[in-house]
Each structure stands twice: as structure tokens, then as C-alpha cells.
Biopython code that builds the backbone (N, CA, C, O; Angstrom):
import numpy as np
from Bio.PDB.StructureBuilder import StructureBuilder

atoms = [
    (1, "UNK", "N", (160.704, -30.966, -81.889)),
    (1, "UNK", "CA", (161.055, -31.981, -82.849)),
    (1, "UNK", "C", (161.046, -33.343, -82.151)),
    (1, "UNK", "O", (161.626, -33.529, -81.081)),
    (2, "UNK", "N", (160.216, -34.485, -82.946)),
    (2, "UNK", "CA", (160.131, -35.697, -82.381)),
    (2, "UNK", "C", (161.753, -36.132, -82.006)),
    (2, "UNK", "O", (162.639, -35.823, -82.802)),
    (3, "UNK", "N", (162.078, -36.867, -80.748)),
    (3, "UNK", "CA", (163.188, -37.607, -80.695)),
    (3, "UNK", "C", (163.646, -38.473, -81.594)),
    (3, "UNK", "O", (163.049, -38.473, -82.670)),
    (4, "UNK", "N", (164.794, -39.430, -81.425)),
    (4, "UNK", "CA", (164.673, -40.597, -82.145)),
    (4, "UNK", "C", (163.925, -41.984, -81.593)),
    (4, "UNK", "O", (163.523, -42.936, -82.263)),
    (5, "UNK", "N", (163.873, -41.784, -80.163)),
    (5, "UNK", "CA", (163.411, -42.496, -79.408)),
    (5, "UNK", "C", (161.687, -42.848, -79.974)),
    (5, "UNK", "O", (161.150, -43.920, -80.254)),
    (6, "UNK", "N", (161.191, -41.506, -79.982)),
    (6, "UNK", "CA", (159.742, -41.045, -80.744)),
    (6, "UNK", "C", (160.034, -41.946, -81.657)),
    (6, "UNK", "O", (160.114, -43.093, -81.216)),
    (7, "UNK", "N", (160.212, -41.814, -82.739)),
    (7, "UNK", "CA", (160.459, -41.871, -84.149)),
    (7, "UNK", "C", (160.635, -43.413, -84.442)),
    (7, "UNK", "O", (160.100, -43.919, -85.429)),
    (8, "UNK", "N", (161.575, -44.312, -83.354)),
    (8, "UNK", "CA", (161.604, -45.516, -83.260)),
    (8, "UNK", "C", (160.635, -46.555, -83.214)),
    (8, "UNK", "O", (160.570, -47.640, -83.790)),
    (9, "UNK", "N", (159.605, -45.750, -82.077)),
    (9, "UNK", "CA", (158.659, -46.215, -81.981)),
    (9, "UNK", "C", (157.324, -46.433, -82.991)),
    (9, "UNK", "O", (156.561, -47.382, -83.170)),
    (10, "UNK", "N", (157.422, -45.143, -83.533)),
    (10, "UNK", "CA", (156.287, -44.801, -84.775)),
    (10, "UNK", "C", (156.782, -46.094, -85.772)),
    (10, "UNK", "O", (156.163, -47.086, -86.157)),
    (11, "UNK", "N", (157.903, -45.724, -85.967)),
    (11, "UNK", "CA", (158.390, -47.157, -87.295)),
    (11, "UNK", "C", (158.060, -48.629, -86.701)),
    (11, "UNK", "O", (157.530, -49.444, -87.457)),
    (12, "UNK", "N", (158.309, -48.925, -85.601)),
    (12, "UNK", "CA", (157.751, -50.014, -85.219)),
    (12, "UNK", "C", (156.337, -50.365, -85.788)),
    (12, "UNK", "O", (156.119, -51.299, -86.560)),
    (13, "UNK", "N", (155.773, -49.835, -85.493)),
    (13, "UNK", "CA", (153.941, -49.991, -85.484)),
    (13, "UNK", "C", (154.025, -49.782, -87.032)),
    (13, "UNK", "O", (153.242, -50.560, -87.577)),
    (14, "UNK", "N", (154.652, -49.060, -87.867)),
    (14, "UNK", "CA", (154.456, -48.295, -89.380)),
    (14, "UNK", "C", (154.813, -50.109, -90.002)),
    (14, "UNK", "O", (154.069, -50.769, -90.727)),
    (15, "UNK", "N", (156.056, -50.505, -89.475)),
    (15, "UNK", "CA", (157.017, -51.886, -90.108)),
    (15, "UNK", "C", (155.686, -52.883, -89.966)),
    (15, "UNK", "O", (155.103, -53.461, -90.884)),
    (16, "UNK", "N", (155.297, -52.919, -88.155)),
    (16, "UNK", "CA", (154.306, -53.996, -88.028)),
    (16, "UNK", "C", (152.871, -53.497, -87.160)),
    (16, "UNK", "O", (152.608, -53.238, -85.985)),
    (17, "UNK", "N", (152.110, -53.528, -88.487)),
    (17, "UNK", "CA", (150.975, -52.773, -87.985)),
    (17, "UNK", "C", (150.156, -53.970, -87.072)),
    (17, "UNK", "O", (149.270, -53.502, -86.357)),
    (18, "UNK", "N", (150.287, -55.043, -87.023)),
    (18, "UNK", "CA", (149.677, -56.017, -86.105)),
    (18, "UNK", "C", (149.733, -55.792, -84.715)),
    (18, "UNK", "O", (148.791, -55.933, -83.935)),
    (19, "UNK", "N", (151.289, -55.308, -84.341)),
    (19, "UNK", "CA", (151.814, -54.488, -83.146)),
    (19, "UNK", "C", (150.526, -54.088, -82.476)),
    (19, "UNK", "O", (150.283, -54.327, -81.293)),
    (20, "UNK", "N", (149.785, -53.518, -83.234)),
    (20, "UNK", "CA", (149.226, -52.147, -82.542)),
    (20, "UNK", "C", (148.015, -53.395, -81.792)),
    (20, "UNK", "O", (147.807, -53.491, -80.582)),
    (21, "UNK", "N", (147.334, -54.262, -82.897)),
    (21, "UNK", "CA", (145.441, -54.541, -81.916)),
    (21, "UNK", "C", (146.589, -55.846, -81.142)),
    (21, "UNK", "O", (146.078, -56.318, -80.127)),
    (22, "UNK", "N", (147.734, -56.335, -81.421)),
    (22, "UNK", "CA", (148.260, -57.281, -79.902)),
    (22, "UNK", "C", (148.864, -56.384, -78.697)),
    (22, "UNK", "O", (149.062, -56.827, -77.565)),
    (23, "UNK", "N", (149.153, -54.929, -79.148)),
    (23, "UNK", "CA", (149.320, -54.515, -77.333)),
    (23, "UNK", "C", (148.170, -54.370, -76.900)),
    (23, "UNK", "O", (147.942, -54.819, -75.776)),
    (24, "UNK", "N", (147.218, -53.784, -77.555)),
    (24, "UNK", "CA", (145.652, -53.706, -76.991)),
    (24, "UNK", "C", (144.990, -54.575, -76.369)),
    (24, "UNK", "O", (144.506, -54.524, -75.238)),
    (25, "UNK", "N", (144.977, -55.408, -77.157)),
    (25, "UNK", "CA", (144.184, -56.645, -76.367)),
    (25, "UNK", "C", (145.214, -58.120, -75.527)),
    (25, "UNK", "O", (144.741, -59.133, -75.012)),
    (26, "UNK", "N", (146.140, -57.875, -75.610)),
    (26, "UNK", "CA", (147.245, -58.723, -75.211)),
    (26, "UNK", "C", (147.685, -57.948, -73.803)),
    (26, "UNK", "O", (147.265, -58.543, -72.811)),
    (27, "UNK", "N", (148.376, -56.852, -73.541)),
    (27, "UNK", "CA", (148.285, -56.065, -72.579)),
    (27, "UNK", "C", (147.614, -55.247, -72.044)),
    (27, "UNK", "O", (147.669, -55.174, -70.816)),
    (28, "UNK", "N", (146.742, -54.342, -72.804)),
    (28, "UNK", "CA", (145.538, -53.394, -72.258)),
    (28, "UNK", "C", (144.347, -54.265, -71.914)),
    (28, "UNK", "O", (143.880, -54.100, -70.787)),
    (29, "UNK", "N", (143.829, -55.088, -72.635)),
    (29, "UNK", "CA", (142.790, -55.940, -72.309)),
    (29, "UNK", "C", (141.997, -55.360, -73.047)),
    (29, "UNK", "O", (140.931, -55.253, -72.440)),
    (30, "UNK", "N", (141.938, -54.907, -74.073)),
    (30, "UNK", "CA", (141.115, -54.437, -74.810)),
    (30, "UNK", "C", (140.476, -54.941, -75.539)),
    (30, "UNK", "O", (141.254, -55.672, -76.152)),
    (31, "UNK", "N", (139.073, -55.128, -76.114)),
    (31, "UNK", "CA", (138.103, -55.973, -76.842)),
    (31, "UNK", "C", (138.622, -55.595, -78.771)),
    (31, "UNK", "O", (137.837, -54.922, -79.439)),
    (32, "UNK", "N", (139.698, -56.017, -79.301)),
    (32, "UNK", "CA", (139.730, -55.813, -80.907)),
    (32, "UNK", "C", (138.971, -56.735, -81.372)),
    (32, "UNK", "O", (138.970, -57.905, -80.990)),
    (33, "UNK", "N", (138.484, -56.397, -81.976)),
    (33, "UNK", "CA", (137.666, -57.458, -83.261)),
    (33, "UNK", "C", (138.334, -58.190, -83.691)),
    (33, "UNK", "O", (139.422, -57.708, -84.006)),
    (34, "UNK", "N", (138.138, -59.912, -84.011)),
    (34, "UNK", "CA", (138.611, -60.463, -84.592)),
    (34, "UNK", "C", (138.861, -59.680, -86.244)),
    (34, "UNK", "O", (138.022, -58.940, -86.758)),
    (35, "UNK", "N", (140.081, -60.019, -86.826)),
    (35, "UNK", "CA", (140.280, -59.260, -88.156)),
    (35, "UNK", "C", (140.542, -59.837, -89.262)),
    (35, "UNK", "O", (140.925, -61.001, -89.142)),
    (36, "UNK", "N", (140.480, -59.484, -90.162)),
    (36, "UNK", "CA", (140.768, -59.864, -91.278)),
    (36, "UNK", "C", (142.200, -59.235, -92.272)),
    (36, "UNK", "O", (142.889, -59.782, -93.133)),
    (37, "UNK", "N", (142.224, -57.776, -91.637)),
    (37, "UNK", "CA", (142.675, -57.071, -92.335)),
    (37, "UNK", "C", (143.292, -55.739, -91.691)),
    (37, "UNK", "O", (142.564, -54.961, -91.075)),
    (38, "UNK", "N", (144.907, -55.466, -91.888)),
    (38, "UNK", "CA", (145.207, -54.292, -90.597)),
    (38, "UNK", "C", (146.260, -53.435, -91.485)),
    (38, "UNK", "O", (147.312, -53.791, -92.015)),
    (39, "UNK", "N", (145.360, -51.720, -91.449)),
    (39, "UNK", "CA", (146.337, -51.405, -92.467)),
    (39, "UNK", "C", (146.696, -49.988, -91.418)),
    (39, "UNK", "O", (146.127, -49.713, -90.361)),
    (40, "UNK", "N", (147.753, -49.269, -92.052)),
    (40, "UNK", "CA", (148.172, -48.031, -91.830)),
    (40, "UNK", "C", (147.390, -46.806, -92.609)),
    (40, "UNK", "O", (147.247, -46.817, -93.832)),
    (41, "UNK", "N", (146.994, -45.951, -91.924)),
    (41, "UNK", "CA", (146.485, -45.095, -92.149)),
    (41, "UNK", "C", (146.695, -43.513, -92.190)),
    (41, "UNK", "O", (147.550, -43.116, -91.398)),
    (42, "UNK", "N", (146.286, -42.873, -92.701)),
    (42, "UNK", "CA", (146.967, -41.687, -93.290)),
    (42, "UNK", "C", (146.506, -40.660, -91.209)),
    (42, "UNK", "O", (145.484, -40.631, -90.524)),
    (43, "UNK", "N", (147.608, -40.186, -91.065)),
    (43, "UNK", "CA", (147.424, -39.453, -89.751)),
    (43, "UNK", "C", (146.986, -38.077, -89.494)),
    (43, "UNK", "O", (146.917, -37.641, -88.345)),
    (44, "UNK", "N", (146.653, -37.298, -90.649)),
    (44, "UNK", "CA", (145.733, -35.889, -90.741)),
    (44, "UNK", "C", (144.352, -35.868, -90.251)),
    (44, "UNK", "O", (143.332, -35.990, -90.929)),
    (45, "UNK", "N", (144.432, -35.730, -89.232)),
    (45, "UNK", "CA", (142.556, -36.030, -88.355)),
    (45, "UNK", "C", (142.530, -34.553, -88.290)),
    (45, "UNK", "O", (142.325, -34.157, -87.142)),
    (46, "UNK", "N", (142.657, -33.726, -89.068)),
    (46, "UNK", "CA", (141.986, -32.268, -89.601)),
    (46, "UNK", "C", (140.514, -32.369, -89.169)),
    (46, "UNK", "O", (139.861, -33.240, -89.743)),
    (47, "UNK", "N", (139.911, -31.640, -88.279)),
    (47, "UNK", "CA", (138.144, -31.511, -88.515)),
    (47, "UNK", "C", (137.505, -30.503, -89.252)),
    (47, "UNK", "O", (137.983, -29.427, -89.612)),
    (48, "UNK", "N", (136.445, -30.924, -89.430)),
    (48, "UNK", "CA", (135.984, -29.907, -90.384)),
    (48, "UNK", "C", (136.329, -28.179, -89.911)),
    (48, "UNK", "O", (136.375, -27.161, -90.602)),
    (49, "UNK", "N", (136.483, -28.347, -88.800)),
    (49, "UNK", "CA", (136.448, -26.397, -87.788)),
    (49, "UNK", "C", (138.120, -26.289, -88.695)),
    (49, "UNK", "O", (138.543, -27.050, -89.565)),
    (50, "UNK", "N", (138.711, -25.198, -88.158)),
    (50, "UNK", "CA", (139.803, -24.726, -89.121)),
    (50, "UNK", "C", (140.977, -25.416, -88.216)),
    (50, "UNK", "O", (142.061, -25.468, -88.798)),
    (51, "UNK", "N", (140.949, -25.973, -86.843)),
    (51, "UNK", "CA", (141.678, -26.799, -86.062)),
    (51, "UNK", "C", (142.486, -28.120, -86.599)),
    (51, "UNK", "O", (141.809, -29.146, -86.678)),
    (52, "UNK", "N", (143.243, -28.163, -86.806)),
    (52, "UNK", "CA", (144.162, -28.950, -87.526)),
    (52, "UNK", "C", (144.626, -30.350, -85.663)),
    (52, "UNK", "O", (144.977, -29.841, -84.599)),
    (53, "UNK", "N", (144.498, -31.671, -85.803)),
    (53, "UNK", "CA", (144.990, -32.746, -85.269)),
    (53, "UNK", "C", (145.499, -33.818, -86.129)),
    (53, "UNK", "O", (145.040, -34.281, -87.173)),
    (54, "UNK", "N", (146.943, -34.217, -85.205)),
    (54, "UNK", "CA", (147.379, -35.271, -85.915)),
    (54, "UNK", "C", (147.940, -35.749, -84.989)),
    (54, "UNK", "O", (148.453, -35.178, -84.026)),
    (55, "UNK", "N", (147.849, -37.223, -85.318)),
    (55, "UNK", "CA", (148.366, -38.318, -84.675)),
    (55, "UNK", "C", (149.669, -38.550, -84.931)),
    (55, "UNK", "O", (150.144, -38.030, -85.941)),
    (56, "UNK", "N", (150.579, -39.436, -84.010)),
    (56, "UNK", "CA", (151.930, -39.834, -84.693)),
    (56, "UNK", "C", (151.566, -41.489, -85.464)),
    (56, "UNK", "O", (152.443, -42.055, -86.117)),
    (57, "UNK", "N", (150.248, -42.081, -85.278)),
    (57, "UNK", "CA", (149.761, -43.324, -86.073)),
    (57, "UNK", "C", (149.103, -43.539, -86.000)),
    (57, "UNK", "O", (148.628, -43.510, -84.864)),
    (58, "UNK", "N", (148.342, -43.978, -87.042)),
    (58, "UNK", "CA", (146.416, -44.458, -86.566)),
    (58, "UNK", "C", (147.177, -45.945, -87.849)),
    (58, "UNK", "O", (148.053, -46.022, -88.711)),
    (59, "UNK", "N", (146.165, -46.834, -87.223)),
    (59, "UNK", "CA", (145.777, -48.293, -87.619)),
    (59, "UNK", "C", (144.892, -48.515, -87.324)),
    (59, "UNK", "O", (144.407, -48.197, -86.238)),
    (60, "UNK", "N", (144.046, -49.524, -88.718)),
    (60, "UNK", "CA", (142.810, -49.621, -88.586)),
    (60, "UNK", "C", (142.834, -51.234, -88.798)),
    (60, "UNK", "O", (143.683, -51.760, -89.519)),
    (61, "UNK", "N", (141.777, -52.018, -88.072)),
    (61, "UNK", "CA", (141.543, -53.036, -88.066)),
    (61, "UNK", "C", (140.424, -53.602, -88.069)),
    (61, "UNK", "O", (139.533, -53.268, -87.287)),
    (62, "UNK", "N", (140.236, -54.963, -89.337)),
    (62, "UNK", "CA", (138.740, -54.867, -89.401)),
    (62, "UNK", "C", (138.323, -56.218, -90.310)),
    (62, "UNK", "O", (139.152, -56.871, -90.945)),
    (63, "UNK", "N", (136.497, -56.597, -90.241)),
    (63, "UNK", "CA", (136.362, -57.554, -90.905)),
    (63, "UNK", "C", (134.755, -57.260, -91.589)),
    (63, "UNK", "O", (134.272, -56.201, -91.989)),
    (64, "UNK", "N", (134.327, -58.265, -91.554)),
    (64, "UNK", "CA", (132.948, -57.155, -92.391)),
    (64, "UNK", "C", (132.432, -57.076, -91.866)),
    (64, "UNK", "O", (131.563, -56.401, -92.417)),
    (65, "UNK", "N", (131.955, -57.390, -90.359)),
    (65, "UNK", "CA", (131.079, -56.850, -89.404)),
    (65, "UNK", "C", (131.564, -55.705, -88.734)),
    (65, "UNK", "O", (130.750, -54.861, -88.361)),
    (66, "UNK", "N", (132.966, -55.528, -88.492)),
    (66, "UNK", "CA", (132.999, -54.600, -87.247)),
    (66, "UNK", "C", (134.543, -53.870, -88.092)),
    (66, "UNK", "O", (135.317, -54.382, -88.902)),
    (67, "UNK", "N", (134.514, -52.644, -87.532)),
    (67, "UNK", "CA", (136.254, -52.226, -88.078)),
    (67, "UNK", "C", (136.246, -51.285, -86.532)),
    (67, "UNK", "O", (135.233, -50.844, -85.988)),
    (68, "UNK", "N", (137.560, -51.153, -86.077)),
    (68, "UNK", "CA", (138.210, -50.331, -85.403)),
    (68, "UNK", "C", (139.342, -49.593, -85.441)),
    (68, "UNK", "O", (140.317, -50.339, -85.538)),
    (69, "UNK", "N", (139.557, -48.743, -85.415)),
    (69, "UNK", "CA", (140.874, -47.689, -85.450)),
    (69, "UNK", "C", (141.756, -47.539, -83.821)),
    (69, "UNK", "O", (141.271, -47.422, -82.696)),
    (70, "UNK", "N", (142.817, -47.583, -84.144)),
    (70, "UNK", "CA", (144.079, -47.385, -83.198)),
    (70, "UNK", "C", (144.616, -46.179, -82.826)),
    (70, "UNK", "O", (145.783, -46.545, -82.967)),
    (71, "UNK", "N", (144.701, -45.241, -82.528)),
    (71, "UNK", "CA", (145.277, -43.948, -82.453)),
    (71, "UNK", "C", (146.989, -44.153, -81.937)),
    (71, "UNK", "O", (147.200, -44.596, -80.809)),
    (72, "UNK", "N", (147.874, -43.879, -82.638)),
    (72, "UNK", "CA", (149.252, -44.454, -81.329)),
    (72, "UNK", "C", (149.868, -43.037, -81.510)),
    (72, "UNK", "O", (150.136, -42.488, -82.579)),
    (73, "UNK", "N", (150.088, -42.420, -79.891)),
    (73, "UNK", "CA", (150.323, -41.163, -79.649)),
    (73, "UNK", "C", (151.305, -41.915, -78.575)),
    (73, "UNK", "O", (150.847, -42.567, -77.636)),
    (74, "UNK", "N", (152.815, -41.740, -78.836)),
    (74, "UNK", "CA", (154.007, -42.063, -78.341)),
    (74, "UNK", "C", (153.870, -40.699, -77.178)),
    (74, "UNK", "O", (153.913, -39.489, -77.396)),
    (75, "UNK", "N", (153.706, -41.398, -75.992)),
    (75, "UNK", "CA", (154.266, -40.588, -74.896)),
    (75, "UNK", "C", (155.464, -41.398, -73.911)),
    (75, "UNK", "O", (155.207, -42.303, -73.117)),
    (76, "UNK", "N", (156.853, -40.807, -74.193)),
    (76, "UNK", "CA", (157.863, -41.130, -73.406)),
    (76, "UNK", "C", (158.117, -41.178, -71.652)),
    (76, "UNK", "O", (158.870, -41.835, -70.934)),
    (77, "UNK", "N", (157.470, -40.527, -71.494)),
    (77, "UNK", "CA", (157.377, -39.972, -69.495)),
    (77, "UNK", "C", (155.749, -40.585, -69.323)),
    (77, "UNK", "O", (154.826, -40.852, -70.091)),
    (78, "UNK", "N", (155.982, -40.633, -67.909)),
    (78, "UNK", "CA", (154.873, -41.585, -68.070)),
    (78, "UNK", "C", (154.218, -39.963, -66.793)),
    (78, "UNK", "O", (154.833, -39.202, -66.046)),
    (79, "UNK", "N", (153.197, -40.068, -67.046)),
    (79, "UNK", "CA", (153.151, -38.464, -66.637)),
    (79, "UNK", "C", (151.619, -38.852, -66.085)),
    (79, "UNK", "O", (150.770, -38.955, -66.970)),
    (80, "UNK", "N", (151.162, -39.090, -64.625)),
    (80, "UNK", "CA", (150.424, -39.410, -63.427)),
    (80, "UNK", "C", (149.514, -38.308, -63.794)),
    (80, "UNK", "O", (148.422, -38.498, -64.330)),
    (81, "UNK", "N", (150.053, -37.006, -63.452)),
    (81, "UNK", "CA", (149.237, -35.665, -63.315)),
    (81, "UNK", "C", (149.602, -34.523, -64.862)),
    (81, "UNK", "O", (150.350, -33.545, -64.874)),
    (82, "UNK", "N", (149.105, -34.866, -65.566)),
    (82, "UNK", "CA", (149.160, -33.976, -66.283)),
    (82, "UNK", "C", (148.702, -32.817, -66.600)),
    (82, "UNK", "O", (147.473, -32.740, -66.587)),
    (83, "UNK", "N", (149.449, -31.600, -66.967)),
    (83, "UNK", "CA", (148.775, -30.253, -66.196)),
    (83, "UNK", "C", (148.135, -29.558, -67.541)),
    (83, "UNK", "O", (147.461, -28.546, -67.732)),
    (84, "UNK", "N", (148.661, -30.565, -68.359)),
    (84, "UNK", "CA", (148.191, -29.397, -69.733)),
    (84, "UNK", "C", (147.031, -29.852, -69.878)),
    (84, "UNK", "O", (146.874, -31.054, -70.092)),
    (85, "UNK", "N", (145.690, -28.755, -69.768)),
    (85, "UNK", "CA", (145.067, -29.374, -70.181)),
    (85, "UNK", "C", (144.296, -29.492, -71.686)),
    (85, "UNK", "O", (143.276, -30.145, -71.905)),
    (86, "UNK", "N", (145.090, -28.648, -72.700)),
    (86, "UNK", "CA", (144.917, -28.433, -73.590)),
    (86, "UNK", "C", (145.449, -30.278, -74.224)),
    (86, "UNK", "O", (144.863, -30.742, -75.202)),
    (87, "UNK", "N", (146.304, -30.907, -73.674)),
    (87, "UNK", "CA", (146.661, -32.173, -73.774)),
    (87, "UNK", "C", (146.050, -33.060, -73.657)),
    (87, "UNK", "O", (145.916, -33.962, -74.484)),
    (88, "UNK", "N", (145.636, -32.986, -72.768)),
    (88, "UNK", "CA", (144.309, -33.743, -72.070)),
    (88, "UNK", "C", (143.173, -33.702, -72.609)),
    (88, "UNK", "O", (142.513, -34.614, -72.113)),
    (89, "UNK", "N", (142.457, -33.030, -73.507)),
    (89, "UNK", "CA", (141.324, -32.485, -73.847)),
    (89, "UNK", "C", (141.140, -32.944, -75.582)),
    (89, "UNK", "O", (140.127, -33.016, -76.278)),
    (90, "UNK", "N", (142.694, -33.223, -75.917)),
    (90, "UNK", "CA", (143.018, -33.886, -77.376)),
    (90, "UNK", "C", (142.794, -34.766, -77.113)),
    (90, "UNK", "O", (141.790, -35.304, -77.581)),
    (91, "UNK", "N", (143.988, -35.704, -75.794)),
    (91, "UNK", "CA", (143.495, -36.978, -75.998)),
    (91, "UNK", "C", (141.607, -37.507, -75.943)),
    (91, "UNK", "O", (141.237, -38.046, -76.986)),
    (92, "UNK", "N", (140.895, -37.413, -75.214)),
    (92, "UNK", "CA", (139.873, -37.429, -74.908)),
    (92, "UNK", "C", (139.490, -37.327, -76.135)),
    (92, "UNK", "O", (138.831, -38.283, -76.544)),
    (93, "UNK", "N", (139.770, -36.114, -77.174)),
    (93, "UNK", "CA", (138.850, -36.005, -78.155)),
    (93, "UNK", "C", (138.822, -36.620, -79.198)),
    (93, "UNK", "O", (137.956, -36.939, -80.013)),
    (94, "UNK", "N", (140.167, -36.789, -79.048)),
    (94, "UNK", "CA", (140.288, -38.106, -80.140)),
    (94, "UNK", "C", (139.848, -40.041, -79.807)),
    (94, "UNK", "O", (139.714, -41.023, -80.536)),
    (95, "UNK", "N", (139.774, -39.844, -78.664)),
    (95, "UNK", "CA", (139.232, -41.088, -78.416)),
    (95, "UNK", "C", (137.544, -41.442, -78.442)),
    (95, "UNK", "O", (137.016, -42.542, -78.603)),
    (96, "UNK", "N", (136.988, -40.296, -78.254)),
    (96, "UNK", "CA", (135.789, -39.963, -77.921)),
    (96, "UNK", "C", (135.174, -39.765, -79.183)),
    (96, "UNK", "O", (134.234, -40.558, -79.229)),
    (97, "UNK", "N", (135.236, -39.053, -80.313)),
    (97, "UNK", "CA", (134.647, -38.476, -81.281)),
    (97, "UNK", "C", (134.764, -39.577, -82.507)),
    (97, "UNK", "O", (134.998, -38.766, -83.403)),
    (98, "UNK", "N", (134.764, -40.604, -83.041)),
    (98, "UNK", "CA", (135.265, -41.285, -83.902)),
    (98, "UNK", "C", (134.024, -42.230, -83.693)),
    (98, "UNK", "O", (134.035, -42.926, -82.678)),
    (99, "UNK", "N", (132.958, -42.321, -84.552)),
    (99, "UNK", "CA", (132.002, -43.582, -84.408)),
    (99, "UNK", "C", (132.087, -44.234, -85.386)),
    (99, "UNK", "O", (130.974, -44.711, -85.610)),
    (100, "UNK", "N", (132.891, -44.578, -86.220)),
    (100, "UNK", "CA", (133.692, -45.557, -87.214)),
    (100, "UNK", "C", (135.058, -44.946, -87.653)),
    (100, "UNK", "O", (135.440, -43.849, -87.245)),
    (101, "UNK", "N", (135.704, -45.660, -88.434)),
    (101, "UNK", "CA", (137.066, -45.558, -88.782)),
    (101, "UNK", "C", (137.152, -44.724, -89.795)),
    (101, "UNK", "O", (138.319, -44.524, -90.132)),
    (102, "UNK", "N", (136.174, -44.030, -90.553)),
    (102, "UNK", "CA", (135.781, -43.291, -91.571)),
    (102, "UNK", "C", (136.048, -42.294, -91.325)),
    (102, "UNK", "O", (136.752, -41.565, -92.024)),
    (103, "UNK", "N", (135.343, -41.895, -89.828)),
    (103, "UNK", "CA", (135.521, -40.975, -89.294)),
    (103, "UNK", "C", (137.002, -40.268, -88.735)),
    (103, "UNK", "O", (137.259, -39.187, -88.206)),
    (104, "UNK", "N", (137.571, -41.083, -89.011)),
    (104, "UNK", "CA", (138.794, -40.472, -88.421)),
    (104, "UNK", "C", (139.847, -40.239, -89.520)),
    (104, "UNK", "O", (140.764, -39.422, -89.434)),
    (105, "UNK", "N", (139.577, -41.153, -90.688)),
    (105, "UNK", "CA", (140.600, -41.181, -92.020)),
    (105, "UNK", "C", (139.963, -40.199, -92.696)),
    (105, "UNK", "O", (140.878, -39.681, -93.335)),
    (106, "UNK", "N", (138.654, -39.436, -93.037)),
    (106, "UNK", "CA", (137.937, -38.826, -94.023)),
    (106, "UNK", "C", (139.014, -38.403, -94.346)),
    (106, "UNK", "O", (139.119, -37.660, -95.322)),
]
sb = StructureBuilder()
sb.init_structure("model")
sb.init_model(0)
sb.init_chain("A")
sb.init_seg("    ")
for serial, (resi, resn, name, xyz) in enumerate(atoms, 1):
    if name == "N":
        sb.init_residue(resn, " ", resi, " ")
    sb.init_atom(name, np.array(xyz, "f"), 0.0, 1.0, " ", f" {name:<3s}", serial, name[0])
structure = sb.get_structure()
């Protein structure tokens, strides 16, 4: 069961979805698209196989040239070596598999 700590965090980003493309590109250094428009998005990334993924938040951000999606997966411990690699293999896949934002809300 998510903490409250978890849970705090998710509402943050849910209250202010802007949150999400200013830690990205404000602290990660990450390239967001200039935007127009930043909404919350439904978090059932179900794939078509019978494998069920979900996020604790996806936000999408976007203008009419370009849109991008946010994935926000609250990890509390900051964890160097991680052994699971069934963990490891989500994150990746969810970062990896998504060639528009469509793709990840279908």
C-alpha cells in the first residue's frame, strides 16, 4: 500500500501539473517543448499483451508541433543498485516504448 508520503507526492503533480515539465527541464535538464497546454492523464498503460502497467502519474505536455508525456513514478529511497530486475525492465519500458503521447494514454 502506497505511503502517505507516496500519495503526497502524486497530489502535488495531480494539484499542479506544471510541476512536472519545470522539474524536468529546470532540474533534470531536460529538453520539454515549449507548451501550450498541460493536462493530467489517465494512468492505465495496459498493453495490448494481457500484462497490465501503471503509473502513479503521467502528464502530458504540448503545442501543435510537438507533445510529450511525463511518467511520475514516486520512488522514496534513492536506490544506486537496484536488484529487481523485473523493476528495472518497467522502468526502461516505459520510457522506451512510447513514440507519442497517444501511445501511452490509448
Amino acid at each position: 500500500m502506497p505511503s502517505y508520503e507516496h500519495e503526497v507526492l502524486i497530489d502535488l503533480f495531480r494539484q499542479e501539473p506544471e510541476l512536472a515539465p519545470e522539474v524536468l527541464s529546470g532540474i533534470l535538464g531536460v529538453d520539454v517543448p515549449d507548451h501550450t497546454k498541460t493536462d493530467v492523464e489517465n494512468v492505465d498503460l495496459t498493453d495490448v499483451r494481457p500484462t497490465e502497467y501503471r503509473a502513479d502519474m503521467a502528464i502530458s505536455v504540448s503545442n501543435k508541433d510537438r507533445e510529450m508525456a511525463i511518467i511520475i513514478e514516486v520512488q522514496r529511497a534513492r536506490n544506486n543498485a537496484c536488484g529487481d530486475v523485473d523493476q528495472l525492465n518497467e522502468w526502461m519500458r516505459r520510457a522506451i516504448t512510447a513514440e507519442a503521447v497517444d501511445d501511452l494514454f490509448a
